[in-house]
MARBA-3410 file (N, C-alpha, C, O; in Angstrom, 1 decimal):
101
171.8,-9.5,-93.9,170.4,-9.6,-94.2,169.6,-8.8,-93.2,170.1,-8.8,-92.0 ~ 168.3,-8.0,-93.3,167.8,-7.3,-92.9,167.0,-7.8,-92.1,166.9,-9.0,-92.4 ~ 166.3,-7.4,-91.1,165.1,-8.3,-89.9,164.2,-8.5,-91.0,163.9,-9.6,-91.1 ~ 163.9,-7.8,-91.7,162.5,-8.4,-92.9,163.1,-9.5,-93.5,162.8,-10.7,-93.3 ~ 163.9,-8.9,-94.2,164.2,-10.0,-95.2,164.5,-11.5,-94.4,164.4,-12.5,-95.1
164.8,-11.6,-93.5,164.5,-12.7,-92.8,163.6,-13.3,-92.4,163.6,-14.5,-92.6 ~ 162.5,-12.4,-91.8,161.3,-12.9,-91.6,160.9,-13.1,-93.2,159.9,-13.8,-93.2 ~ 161.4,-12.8,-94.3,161.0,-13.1,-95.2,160.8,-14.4,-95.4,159.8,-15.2,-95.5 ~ 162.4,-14.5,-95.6,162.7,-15.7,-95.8,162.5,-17.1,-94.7,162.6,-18.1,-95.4 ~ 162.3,-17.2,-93.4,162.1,-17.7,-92.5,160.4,-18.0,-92.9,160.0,-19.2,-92.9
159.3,-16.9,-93.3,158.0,-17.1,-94.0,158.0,-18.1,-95.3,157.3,-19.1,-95.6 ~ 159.0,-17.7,-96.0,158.8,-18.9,-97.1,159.2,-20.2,-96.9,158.6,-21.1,-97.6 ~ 160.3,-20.7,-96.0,160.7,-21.8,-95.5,159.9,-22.5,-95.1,159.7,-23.6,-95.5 ~ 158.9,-21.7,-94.1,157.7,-22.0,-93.0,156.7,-22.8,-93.9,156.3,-23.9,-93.6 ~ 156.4,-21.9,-95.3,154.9,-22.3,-96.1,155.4,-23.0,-96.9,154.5,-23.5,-97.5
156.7,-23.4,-97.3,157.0,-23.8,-98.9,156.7,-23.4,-99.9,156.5,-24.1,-100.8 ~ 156.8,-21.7,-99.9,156.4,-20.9,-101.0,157.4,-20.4,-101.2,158.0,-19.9,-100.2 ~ 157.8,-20.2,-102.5,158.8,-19.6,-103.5,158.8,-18.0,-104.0,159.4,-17.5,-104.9 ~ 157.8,-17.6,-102.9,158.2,-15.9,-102.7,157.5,-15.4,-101.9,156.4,-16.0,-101.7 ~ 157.7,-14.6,-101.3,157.1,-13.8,-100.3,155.7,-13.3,-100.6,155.0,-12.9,-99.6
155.2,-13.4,-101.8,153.9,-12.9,-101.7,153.1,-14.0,-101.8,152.0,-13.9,-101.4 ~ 153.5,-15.3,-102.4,152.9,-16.6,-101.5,153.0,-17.3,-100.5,152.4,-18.3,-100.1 ~ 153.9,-16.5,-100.0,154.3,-16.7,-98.7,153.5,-15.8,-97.6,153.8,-16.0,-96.4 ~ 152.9,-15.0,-97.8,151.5,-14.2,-97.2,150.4,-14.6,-97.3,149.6,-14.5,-96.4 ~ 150.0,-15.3,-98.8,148.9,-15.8,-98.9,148.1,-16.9,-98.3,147.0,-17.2,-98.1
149.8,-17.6,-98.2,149.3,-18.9,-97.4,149.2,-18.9,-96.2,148.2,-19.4,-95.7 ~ 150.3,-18.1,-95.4,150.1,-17.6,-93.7,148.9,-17.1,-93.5,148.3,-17.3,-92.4 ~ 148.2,-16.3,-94.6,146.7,-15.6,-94.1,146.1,-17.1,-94.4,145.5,-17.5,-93.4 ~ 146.0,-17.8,-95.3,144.9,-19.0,-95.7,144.9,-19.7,-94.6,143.8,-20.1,-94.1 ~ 146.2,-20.1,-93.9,146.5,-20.8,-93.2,146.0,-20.4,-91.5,145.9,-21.3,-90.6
145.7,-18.8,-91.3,144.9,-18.5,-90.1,143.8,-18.8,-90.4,143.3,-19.5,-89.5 ~ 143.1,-18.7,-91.4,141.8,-19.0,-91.6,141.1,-20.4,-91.2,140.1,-20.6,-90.5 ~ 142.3,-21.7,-91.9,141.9,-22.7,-91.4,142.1,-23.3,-90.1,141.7,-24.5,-89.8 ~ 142.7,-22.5,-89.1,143.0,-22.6,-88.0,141.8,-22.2,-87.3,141.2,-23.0,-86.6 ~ 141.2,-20.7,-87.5,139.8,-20.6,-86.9,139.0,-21.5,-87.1,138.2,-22.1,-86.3
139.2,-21.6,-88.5,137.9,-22.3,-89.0,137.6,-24.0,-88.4,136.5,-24.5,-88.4 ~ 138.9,-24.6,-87.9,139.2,-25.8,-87.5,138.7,-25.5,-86.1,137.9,-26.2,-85.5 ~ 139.1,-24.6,-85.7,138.3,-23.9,-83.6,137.0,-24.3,-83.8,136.5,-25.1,-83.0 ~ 136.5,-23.9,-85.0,134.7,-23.7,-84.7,134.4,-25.0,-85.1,133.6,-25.5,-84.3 ~ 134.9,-25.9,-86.2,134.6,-27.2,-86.0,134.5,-27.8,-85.1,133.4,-28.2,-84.8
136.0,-28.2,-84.1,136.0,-28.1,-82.7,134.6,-28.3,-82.3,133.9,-29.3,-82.3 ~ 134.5,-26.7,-81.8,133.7,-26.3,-81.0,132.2,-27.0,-81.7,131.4,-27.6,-80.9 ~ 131.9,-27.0,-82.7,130.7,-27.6,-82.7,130.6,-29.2,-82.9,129.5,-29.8,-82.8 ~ 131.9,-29.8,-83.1,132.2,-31.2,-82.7,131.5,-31.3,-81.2,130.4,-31.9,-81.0 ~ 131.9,-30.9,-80.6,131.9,-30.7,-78.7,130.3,-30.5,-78.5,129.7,-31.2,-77.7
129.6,-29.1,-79.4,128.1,-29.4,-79.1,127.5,-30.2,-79.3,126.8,-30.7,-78.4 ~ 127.4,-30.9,-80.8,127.2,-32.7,-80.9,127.1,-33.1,-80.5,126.1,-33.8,-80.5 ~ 128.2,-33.2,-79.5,128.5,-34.6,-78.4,127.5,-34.5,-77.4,126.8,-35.3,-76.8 ~ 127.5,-32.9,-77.3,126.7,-33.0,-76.0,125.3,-33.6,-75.6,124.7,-34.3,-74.8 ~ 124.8,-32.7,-77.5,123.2,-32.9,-77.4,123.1,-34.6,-77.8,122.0,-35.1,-77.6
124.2,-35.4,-78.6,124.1,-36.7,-78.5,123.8,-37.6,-77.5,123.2,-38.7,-77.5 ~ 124.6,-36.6,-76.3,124.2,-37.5,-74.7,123.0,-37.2,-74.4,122.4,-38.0,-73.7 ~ 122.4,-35.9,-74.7,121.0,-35.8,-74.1,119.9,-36.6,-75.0,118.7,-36.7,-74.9 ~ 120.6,-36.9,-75.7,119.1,-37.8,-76.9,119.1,-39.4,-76.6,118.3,-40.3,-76.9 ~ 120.6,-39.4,-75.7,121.1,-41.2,-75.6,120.8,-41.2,-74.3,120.3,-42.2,-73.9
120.8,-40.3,-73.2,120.4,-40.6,-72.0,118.8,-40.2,-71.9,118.2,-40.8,-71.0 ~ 118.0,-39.4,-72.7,116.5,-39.5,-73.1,115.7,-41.2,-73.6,114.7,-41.8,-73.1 ~ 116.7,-41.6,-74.7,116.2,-42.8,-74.7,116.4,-44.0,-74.0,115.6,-44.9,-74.0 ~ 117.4,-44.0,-73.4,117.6,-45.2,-72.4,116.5,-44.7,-71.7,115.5,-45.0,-72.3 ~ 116.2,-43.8,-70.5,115.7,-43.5,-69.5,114.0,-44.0,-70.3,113.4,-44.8,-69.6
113.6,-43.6,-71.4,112.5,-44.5,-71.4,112.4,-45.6,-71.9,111.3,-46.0,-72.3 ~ 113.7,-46.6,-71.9,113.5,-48.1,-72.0,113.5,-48.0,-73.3,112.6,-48.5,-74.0 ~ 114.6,-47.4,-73.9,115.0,-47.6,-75.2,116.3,-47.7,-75.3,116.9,-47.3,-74.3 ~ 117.2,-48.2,-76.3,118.4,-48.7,-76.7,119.2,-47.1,-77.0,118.9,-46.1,-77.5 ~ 120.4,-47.6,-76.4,121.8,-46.3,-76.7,121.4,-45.8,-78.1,121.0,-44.7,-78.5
121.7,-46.9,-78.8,121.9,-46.0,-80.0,120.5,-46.4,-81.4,119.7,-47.4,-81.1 ~ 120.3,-45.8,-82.4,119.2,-45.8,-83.0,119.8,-46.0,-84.5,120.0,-45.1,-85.4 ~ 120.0,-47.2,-84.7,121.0,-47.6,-86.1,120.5,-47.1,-87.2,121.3,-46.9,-88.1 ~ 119.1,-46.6,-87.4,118.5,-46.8,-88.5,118.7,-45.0,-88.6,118.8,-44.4,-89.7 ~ 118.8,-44.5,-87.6,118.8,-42.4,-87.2,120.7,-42.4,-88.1,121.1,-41.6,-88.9
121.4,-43.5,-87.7,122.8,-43.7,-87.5,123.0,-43.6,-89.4,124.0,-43.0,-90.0 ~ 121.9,-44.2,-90.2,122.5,-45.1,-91.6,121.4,-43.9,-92.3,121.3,-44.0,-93.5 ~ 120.4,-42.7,-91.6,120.2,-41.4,-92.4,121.6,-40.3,-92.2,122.1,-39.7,-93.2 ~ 122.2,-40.3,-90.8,123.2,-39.8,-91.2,124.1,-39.8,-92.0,124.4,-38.8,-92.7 ~ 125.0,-41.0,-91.9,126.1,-41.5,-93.5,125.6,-41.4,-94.2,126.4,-41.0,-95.1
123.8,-41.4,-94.9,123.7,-41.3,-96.2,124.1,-40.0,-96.5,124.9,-39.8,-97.4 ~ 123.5,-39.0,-95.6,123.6,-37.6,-95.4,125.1,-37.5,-95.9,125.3,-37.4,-97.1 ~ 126.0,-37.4,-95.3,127.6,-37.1,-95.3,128.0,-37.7,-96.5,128.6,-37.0,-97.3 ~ 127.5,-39.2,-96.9,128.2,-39.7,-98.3,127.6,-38.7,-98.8,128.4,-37.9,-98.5 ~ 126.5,-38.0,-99.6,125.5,-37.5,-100.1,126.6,-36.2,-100.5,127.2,-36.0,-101.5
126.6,-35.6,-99.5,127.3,-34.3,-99.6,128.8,-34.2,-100.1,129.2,-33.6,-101.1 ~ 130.0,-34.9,-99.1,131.0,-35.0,-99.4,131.2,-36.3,-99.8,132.3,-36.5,-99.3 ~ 130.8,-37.6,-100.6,131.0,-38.7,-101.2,131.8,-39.7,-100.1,131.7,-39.5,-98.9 ~ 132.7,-40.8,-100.8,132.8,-41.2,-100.1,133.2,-40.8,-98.7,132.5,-41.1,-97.7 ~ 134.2,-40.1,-98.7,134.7,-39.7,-97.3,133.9,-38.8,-96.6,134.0,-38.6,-95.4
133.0,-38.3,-97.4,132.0,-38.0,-95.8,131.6,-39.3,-95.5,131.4,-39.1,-94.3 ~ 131.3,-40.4,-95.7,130.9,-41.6,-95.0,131.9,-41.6,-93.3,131.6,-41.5,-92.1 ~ 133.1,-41.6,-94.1,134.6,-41.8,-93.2,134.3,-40.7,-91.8,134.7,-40.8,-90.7 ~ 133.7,-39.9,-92.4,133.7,-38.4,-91.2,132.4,-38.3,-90.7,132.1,-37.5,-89.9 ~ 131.5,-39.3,-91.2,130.2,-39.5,-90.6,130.9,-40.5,-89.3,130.9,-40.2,-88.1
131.3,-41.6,-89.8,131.6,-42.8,-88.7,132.4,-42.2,-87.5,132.4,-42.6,-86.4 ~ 133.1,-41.3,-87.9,134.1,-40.4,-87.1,133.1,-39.8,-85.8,133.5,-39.9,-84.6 ~ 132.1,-39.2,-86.0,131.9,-38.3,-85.6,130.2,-39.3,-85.2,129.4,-38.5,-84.7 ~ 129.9,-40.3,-85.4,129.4,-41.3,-84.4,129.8,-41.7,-83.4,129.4,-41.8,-82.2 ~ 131.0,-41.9,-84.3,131.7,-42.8,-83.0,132.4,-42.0,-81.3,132.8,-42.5,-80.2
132.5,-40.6,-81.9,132.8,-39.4,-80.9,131.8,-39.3,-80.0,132.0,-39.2,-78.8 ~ 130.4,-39.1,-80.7,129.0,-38.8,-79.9,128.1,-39.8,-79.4,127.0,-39.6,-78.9 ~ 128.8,-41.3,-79.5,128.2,-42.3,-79.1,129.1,-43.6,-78.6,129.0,-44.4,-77.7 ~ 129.8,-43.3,-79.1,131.1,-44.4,-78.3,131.4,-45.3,-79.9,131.2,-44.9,-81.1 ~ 131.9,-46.6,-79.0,131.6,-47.6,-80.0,131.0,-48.2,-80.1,130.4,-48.1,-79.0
130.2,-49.1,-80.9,128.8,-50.2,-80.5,129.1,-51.9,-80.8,128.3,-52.8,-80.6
END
C-alpha cells in the first residue's frame, strides 16, 4: 500500500467514513468545529469576566451577588432560541459566570 493510500485509509477509520471523499469532508467540517469551539471558549471566558465586573459592581453598592430576575430573562432568552436545551446551556453558563447559588 502506498503512503496515500494509507493516509487514506487511516482518514476514513479516523471519521467513520466509507470513502475518502467523505473522509475530507468531515476532517475539513471537523476543523471548523474545532475553531469554532476556540471562539466559544474564548467568549465563554469574556462572560465570565464582565459577569465578575457586574457582581463585584453590585455588591460594592450593597446589592446581592446575583440578580434572579436578570438570571430568568436570560433562560427565557436561550429556551427562546434553542428550545429546551438552550435552557440546559443557559444554566451552564450561569453557573460558570456566577458560581452556584
Amino acid at each position: 500500500m502506498t503512503s496515500t493510500a494509507t493516509e487514506k485509509t487511516t482518514a476514513t477509520e479516523k471519521t467513520g467514513a466509507r470513502t475518502a471523499e467523505a473522509a475530507d469532508a468531515i476532517t475539513g467540517a471537523r476543523e471548523r468545529i474545532d475553531a469554532l469551539d476556540d471562539r466559544i471558549i474564548g467568549l465563554v471566558q469574556e462572560r465570565m469576566a464582565v459577569s465578575a465586573v457586574i457582581q463585584q459592581e453590585r455588591i460594592a453598592s450593597g446589592g446581592r451577588r446575583v440578580n434572579l430576575s436578570r438570571e430568568m430573562e436570560i433562560l427565557g432568552h436561550y429556551r427562546e432560541a434553542l428550545g429546551k436545551p438552550g435552557t440546559a446551556l443557559a444554566m451552564t453558563l450561569l453557573e460558570l459566570c456566577r458560581g452556584r447559588i
